[in-house]
ZASE-635703 format. One record per residue (C-alpha): residue number from 1; residue in one letter; x, y, z. Coordinates in steps of 0.5 Angstrom, whole numbers, always signed. Layout:
{n NUM	res A	east X	north Y	up Z} .
...
//
This chain:
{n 1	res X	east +0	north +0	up +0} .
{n 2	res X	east +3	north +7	up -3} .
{n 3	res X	east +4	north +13	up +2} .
{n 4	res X	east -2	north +17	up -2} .
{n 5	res X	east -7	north +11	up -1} .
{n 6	res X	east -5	north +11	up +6} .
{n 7	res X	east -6	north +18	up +6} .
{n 8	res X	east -13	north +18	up +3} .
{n 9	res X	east -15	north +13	up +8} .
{n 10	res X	east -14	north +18	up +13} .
{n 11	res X	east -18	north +23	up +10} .
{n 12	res X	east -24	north +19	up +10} .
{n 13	res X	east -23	north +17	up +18} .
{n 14	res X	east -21	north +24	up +19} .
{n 15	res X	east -28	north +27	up +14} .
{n 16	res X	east -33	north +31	up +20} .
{n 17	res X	east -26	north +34	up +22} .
{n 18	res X	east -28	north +42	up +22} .
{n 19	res X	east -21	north +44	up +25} .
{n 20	res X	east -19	north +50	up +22} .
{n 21	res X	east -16	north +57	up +21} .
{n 22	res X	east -21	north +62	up +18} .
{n 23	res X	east -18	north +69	up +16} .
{n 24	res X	east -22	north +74	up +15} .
{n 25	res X	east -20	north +80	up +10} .
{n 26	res X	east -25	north +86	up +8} .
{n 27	res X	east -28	north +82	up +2} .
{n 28	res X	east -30	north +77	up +7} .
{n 29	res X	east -35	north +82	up +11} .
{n 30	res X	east -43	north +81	up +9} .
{n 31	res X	east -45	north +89	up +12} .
{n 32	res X	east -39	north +88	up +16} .
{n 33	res X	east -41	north +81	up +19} .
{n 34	res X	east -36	north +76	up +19} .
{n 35	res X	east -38	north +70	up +14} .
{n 36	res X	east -35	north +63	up +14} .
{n 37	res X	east -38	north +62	up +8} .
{n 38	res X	east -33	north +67	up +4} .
{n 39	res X	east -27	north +67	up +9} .
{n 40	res X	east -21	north +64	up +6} .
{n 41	res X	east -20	north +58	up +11} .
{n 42	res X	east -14	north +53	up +12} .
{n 43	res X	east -17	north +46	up +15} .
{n 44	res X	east -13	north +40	up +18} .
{n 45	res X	east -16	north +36	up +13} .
{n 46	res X	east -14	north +41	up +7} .
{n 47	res X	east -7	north +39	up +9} .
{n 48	res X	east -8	north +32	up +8} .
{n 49	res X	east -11	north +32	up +2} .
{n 50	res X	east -5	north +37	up -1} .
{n 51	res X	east -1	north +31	up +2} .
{n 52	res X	east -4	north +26	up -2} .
{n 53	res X	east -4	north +30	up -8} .
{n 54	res X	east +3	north +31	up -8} .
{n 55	res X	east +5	north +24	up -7} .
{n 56	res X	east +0	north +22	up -11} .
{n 57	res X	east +4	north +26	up -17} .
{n 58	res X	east +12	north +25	up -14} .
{n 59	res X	east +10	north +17	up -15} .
{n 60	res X	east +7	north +18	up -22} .
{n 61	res X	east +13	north +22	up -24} .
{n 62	res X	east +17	north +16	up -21} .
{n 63	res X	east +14	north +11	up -25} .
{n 64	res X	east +14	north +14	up -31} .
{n 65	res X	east +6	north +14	up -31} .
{n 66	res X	east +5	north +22	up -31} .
{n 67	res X	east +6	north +23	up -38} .
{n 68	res X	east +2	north +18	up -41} .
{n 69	res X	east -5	north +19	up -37} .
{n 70	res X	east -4	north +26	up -36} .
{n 71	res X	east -6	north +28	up -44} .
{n 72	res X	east -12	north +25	up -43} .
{n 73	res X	east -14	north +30	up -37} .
{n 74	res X	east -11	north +36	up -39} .
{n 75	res X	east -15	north +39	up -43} .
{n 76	res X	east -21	north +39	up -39} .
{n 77	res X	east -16	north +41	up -33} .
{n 78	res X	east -14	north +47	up -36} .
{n 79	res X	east -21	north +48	up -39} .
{n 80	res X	east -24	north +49	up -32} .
{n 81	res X	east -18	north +52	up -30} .
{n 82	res X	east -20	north +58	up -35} .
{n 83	res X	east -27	north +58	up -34} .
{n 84	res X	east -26	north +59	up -26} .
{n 85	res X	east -21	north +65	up -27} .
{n 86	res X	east -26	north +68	up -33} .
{n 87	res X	east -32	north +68	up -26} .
{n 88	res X	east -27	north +70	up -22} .
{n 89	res X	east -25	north +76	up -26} .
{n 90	res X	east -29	north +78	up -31} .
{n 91	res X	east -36	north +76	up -28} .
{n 92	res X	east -36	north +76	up -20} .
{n 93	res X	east -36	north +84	up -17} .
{n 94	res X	east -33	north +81	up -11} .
{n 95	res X	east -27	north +77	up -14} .
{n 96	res X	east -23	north +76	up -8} .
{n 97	res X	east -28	north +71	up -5} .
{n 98	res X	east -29	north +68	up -12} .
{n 99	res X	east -22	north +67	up -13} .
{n 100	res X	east -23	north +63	up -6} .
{n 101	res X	east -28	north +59	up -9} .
{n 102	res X	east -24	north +58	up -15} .
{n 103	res X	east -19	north +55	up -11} .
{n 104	res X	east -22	north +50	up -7} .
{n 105	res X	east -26	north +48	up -13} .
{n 106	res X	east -19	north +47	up -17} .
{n 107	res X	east -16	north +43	up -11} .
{n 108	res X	east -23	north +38	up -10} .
{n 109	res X	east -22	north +37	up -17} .
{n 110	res X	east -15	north +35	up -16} .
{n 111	res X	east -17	north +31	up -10} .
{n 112	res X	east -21	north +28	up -14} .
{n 113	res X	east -16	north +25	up -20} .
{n 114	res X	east -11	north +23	up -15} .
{n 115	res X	east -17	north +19	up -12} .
{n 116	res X	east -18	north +15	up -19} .
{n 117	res X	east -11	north +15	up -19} .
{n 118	res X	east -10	north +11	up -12} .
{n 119	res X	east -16	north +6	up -14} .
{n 120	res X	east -19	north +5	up -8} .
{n 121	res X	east -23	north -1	up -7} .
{n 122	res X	east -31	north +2	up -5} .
{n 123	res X	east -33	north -4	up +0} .
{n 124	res X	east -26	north -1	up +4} .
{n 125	res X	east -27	north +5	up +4} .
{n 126	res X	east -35	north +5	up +7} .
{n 127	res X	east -32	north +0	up +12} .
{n 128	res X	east -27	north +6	up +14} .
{n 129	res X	east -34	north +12	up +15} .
{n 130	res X	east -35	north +6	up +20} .
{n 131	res X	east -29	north +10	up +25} .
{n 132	res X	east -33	north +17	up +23} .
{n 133	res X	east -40	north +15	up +24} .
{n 134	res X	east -38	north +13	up +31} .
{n 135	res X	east -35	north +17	up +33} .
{n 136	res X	east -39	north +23	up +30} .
{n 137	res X	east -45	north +20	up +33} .
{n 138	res X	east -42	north +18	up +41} .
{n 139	res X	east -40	north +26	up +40} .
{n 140	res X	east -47	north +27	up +38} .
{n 141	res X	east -51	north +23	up +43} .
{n 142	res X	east -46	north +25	up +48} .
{n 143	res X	east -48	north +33	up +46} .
{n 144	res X	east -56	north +32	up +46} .
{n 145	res X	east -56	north +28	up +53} .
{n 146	res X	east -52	north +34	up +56} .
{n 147	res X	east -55	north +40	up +52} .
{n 148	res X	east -49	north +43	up +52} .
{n 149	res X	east -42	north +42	up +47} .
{n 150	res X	east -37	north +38	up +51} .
{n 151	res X	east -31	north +42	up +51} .
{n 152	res X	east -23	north +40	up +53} .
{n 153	res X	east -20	north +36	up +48} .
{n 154	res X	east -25	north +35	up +43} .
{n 155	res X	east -23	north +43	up +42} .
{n 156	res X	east -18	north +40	up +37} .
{n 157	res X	east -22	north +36	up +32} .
{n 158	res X	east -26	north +42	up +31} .
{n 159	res X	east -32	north +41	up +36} .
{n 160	res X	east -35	north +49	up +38} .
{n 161	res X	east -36	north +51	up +44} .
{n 162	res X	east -44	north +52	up +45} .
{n 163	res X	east -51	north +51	up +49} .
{n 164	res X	east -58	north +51	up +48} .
{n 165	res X	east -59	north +58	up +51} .
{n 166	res X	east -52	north +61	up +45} .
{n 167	res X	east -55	north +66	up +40} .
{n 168	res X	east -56	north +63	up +33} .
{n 169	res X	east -56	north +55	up +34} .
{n 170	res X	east -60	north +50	up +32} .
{n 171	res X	east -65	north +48	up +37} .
{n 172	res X	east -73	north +46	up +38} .
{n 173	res X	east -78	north +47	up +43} .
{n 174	res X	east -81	north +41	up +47} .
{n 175	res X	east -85	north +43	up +52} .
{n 176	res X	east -84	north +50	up +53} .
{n 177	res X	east -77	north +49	up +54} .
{n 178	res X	east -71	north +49	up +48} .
{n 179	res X	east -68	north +43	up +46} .
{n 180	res X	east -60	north +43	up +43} .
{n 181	res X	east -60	north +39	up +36} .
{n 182	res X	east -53	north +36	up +37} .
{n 183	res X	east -47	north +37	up +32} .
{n 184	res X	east -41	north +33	up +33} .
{n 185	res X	east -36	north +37	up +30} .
{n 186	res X	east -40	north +39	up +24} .
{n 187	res X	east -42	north +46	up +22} .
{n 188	res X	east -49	north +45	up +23} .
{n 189	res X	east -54	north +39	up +26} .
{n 190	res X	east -56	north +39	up +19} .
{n 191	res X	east -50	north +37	up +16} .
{n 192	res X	east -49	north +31	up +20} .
{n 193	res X	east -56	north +29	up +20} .
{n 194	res X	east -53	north +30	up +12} .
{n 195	res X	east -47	north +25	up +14} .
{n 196	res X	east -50	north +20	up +17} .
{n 197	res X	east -56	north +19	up +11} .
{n 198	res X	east -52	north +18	up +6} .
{n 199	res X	east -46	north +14	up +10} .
{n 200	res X	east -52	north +8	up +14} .
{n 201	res X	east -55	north +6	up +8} .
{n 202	res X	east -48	north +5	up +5} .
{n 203	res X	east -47	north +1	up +12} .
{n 204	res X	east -53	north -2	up +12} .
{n 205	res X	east -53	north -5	up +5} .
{n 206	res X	east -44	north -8	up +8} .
{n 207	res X	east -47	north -11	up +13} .
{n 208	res X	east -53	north -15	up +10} .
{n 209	res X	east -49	north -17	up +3} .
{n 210	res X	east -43	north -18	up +7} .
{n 211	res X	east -45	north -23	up +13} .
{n 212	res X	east -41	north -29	up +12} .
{n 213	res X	east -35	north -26	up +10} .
{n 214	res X	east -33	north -21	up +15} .
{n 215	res X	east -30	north -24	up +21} .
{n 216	res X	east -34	north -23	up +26} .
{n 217	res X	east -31	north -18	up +31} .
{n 218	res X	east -30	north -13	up +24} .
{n 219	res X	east -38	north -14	up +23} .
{n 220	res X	east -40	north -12	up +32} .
{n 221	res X	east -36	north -6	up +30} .
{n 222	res X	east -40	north -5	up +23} .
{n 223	res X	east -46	north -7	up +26} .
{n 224	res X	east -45	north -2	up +32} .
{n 225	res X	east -42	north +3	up +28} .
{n 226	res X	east -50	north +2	up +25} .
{n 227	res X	east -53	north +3	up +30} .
{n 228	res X	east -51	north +9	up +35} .
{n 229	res X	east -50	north +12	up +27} .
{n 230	res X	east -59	north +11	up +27} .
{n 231	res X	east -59	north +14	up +35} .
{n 232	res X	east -55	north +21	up +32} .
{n 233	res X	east -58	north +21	up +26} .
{n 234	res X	east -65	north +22	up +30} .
{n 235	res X	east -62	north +26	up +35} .
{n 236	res X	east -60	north +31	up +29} .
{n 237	res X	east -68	north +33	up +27} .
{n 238	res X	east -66	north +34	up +21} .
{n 239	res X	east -72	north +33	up +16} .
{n 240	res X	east -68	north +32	up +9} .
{n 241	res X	east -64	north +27	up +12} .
{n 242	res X	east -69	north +23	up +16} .
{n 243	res X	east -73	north +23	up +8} .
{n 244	res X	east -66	north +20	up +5} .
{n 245	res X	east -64	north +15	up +9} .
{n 246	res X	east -71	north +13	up +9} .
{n 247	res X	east -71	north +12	up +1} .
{n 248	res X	east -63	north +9	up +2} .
{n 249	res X	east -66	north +4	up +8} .
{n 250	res X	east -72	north +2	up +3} .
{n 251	res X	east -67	north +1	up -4} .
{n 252	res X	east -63	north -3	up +1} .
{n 253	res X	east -68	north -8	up +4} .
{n 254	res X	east -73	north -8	up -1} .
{n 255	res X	east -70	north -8	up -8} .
{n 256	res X	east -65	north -13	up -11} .
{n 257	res X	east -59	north -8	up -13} .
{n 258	res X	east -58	north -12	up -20} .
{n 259	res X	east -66	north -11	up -22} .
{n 260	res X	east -64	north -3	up -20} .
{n 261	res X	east -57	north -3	up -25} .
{n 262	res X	east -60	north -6	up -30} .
{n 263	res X	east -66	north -1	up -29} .
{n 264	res X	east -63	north +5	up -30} .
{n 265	res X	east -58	north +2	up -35} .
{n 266	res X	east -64	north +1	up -39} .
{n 267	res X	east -68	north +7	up -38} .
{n 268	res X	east -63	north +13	up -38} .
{n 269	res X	east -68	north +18	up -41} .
{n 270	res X	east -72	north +17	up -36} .
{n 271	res X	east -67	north +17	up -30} .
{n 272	res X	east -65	north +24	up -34} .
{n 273	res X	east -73	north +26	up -33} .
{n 274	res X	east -74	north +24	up -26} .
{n 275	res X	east -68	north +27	up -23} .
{n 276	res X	east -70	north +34	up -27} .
{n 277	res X	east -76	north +34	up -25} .
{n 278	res X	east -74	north +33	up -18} .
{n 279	res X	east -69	north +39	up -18} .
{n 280	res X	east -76	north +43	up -21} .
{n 281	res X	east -80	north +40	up -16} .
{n 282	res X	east -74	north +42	up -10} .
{n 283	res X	east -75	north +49	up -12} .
{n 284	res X	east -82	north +50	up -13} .
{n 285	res X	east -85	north +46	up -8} .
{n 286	res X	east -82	north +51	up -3} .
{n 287	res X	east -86	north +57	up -6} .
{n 288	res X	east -92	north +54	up -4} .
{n 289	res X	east -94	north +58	up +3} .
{n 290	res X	east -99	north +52	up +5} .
{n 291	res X	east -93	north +48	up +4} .
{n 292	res X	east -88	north +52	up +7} .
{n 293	res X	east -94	north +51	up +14} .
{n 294	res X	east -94	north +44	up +13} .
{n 295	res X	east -86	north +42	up +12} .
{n 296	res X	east -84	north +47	up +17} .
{n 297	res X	east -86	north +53	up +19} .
{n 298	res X	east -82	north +59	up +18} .
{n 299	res X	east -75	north +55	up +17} .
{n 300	res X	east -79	north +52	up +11} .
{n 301	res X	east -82	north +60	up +9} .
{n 302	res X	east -74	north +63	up +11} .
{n 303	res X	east -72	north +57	up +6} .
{n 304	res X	east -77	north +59	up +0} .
{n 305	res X	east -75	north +67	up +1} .
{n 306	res X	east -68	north +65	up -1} .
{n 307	res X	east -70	north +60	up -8} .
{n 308	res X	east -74	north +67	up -10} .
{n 309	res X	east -69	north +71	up -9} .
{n 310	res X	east -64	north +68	up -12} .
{n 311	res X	east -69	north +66	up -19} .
{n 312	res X	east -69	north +73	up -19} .
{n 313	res X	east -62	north +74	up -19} .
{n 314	res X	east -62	north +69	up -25} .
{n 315	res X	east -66	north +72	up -28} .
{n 316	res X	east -62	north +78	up -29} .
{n 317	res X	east -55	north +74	up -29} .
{n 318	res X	east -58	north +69	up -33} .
{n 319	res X	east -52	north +67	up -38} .
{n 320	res X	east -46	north +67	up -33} .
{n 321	res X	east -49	north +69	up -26} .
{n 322	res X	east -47	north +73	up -20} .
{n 323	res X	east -40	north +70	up -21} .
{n 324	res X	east -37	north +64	up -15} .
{n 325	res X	east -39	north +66	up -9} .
{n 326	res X	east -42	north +72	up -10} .
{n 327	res X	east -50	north +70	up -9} .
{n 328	res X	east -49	north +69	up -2} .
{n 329	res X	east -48	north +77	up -3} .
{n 330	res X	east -52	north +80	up -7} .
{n 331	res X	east -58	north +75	up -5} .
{n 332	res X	east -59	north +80	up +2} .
{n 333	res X	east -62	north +86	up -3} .
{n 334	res X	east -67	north +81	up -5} .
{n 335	res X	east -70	north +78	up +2} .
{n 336	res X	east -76	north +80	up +4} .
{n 337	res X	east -73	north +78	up +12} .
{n 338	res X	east -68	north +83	up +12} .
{n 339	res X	east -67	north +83	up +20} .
{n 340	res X	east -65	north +75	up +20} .
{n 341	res X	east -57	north +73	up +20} .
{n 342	res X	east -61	north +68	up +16} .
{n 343	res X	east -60	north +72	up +10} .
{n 344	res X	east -52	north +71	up +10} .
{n 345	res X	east -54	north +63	up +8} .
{n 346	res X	east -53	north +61	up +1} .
{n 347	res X	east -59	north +58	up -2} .
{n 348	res X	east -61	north +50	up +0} .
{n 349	res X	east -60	north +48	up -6} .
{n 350	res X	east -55	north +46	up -9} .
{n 351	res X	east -57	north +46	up -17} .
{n 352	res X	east -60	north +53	up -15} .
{n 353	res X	east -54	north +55	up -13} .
{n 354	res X	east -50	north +53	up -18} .
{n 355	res X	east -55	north +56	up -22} .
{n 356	res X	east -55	north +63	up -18} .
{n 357	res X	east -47	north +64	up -18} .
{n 358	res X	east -45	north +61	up -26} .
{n 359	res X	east -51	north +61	up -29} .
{n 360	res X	east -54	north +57	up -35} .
{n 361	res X	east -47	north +56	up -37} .
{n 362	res X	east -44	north +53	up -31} .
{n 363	res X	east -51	north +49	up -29} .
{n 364	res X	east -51	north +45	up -37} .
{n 365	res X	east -43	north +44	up -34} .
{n 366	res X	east -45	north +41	up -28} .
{n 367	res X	east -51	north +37	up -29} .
{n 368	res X	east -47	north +34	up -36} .
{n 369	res X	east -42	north +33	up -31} .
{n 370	res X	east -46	north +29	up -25} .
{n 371	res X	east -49	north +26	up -32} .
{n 372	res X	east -43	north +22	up -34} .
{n 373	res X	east -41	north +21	up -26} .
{n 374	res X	east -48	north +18	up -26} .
{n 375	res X	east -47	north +13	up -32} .
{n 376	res X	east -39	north +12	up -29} .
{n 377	res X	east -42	north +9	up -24} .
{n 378	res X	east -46	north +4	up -27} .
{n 379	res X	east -40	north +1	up -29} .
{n 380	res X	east -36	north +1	up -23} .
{n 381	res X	east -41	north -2	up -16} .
{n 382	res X	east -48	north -2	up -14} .
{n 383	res X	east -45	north +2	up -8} .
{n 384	res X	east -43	north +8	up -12} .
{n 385	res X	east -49	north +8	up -17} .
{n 386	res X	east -52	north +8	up -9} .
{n 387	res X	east -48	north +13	up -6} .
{n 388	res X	east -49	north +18	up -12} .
{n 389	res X	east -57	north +17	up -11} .
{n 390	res X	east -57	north +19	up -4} .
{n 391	res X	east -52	north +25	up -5} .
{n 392	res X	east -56	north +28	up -11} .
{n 393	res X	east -62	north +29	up -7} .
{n 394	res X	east -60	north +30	up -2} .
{n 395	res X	east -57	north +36	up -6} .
{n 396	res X	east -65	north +38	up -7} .
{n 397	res X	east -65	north +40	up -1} .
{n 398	res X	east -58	north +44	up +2} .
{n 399	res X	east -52	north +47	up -1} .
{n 400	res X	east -46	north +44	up +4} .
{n 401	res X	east -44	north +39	up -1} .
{n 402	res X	east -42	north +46	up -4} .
{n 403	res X	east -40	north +50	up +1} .
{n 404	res X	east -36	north +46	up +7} .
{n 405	res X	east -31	north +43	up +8} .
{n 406	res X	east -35	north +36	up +10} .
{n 407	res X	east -40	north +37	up +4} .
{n 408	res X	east -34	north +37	up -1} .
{n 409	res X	east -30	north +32	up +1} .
{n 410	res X	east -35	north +27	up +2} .
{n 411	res X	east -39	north +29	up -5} .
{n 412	res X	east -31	north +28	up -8} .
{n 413	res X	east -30	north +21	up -6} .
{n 414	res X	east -37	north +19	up -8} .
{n 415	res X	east -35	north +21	up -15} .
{n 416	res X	east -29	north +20	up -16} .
{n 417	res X	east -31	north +12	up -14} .
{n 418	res X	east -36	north +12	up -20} .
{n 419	res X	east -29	north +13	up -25} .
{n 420	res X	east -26	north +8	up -22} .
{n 421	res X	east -26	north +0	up -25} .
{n 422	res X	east -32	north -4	up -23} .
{n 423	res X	east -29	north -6	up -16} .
{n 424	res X	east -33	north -8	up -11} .
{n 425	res X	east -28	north -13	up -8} .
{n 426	res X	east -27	north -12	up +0} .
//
């Protein structure tokens, strides 16, 4: 096993890690509020994935195979890197955080390449979220049960300082009384609840597929993974990842995997049609004021204020959009809640999104990209194709696969495992 594929493991352990250092310049301030959505930012995590870049190139230098697969990406490298200098110049009226956005996009994608490079086999690498689920998940009950972070050495792996009663955070109201919504070492409870749902069907689809054939003390691991994995994904509340696991645990019990292969395989306009669908049903769904009672409440209304402020930013930035990064700032002059620090939040939507900041030119890249991913991992494993599912609905109704650490990572390893050869191999 190389130095890079080592490294790539530990990044994958390392994944709800959130430790970091922020660095906040005037081009970072939204009305002069700090915002960690655009400040340049050096995670633990980052440096790992430098490593296994690095690496990863010194040893494809050394056995000569560099020059011969390199051709093949290096125009579509450079192409992307033209286009994101272009947004980020030409387009964005706030360049620096443009740039910075650009950066992270051109490091995912190298990420990316090294990954397909270091061909990692996809049984081990949801094996290995089993370390993350667990200890997100002991973190995240620990968190609930005492209504209050746990501090001390957890300060190292990014955990923030926090209570029910601390200005901004996620909480619920039971009885008249506040209730903290755990977030481990996340940003959000959200985006743990995000984690889990994409990961425990994964795990579930493990450990019934590999019953006999794991030793039995790996499998009690798994199998305890699983289950405070559940216990966390509950505590989260987040309703999008009760939704999306609820549909991963339903594909994994219910349907035979090669019934499901070879359906999609057979009916990719109709798969296409369906997730279009899907992402205009995500966006009008949500400007439906009986829904936004029903679904809930003024989190939903607040979440409908901002897919109508930003279509109309698309409509006056239809070909190219406000520019990387930029949606987030123009976004406030079109909200209609403007006492809420909840206009500081990007769209929930990650085709939105990519729509408010590139436009249509950037959105026909994106879904043409995520397409081939998709038709990719019909080719490599049932649990690729699976994992992509889950990601890109779970896409529909937030926008961290975008904009944090964790969120990128995790949607550059699921798409980075559907190039690689079939290998579902443990």
């Amino acid at each position: 096993m190389n130095l890079s594929l080592i490294l790539f493991y530990f990044l994958i352990i390392l994944l709800p890690l959130q430790l970091a250092r922020h660095f906040f310049f005037d081009f970072s301030l939204i009305s002069g509020i700090r915002s960690d959505y655009l400040a340049p930012t050096i995670y633990l995590t980052d440096i790992l994935i430098s490593l296994i870049i690095i690496t990863n190139l010194v040893t494809r230098i050394k056995n000569s195979k560099f020059k011969i697969k390199a051709k093949n990406k290096f125009w579509l490298i450079s192409f992307i890197v033209i286009y994101l200098l272009f947004n980020s110049f030409l387009i964005a009226h706030n360049q620096g955080v443009a740039f910075y956005k650009s950066v992270k996009i051109l490091e995912m994608i190298l990420l990316g390449c090294a990954i397909v490079n270091l061909k990692p086999k996809t049984m081990t690498v949801i094996k290995l979220l089993s370390v993350p689920i667990f200890y997100s998940s002991s973190i995240a009950i620990w968190q609930f049960l005492s209504q209050k972070s746990i501090s001390g050495a957890l300060w190292w792996i990014g955990e923030r300082s926090f209570n029910a009663g601390t200005p901004g955070i996620a909480a619920f109201s039971w009885g008249g009384r506040l209730i903290l919504r755990p977030y481990a070492t996340f940003p959000h409870p959200n985006v743990l609840g995000g984690f889990l749902a994409t990961v425990l069907p994964l795990m579930l689809l493990v450990l019934l597929s590999s019953f006999q054939k794991t030793p039995k003390l790996l499998y009690g691991w798994l199998f305890l993974s699983f289950i405070l994995g559940l216990a966390a994904l509950f505590l989260s509340f987040s309703r999008a990842a009760w939704g999306i696991s609820l549909v991963g645990f339903l594909m994994v019990i219910f349907w035979d995997k090669q019934i499901i292969i070879n359906w999609l395989d057979s009916k990719k306009k109709t798969v296409l049609i369906i997730f279009y669908g899907l992402i205009f049903l995500s966006v009008v769904i949500p400007l439906s004021s009986p829904g936004a009672n029903f679904l809930g409440g003024q989190s939903f209304i607040e979440r409908a204020d901002l897919i109508k402020a930003t279509l109309l930013l698309v409509k006056s930035n239809f070909i190219f959009g406000t520019g990387l990064n930029n949606l987030i700032i123009q976004i406030r002059y079109f909200v209609p809640h403007l006492s809420s620090l909840y206009i500081f939040q990007p769209v929930h939507n990650i085709y939105l999104l990519v729509f408010g900041e590139t436009g249509i030119t950037g959105l026909l890249i994106f879904l043409t990209f995520l397409h081939i991913s998709f038709q990719k991992s019909l080719k490599s494993s049932f649990a690729t194709t699976f994992a992509l599912i889950l990601v890109f609905l779970l896409g529909l109704f937030d926008h961290y696969l975008l904009t944090l650490q964790q969120g990128q990572i995790l949607l550059t390893v699921f798409i980075s495992l559907a190039f690689l050869p079939k290998n579902e191999v443990n």
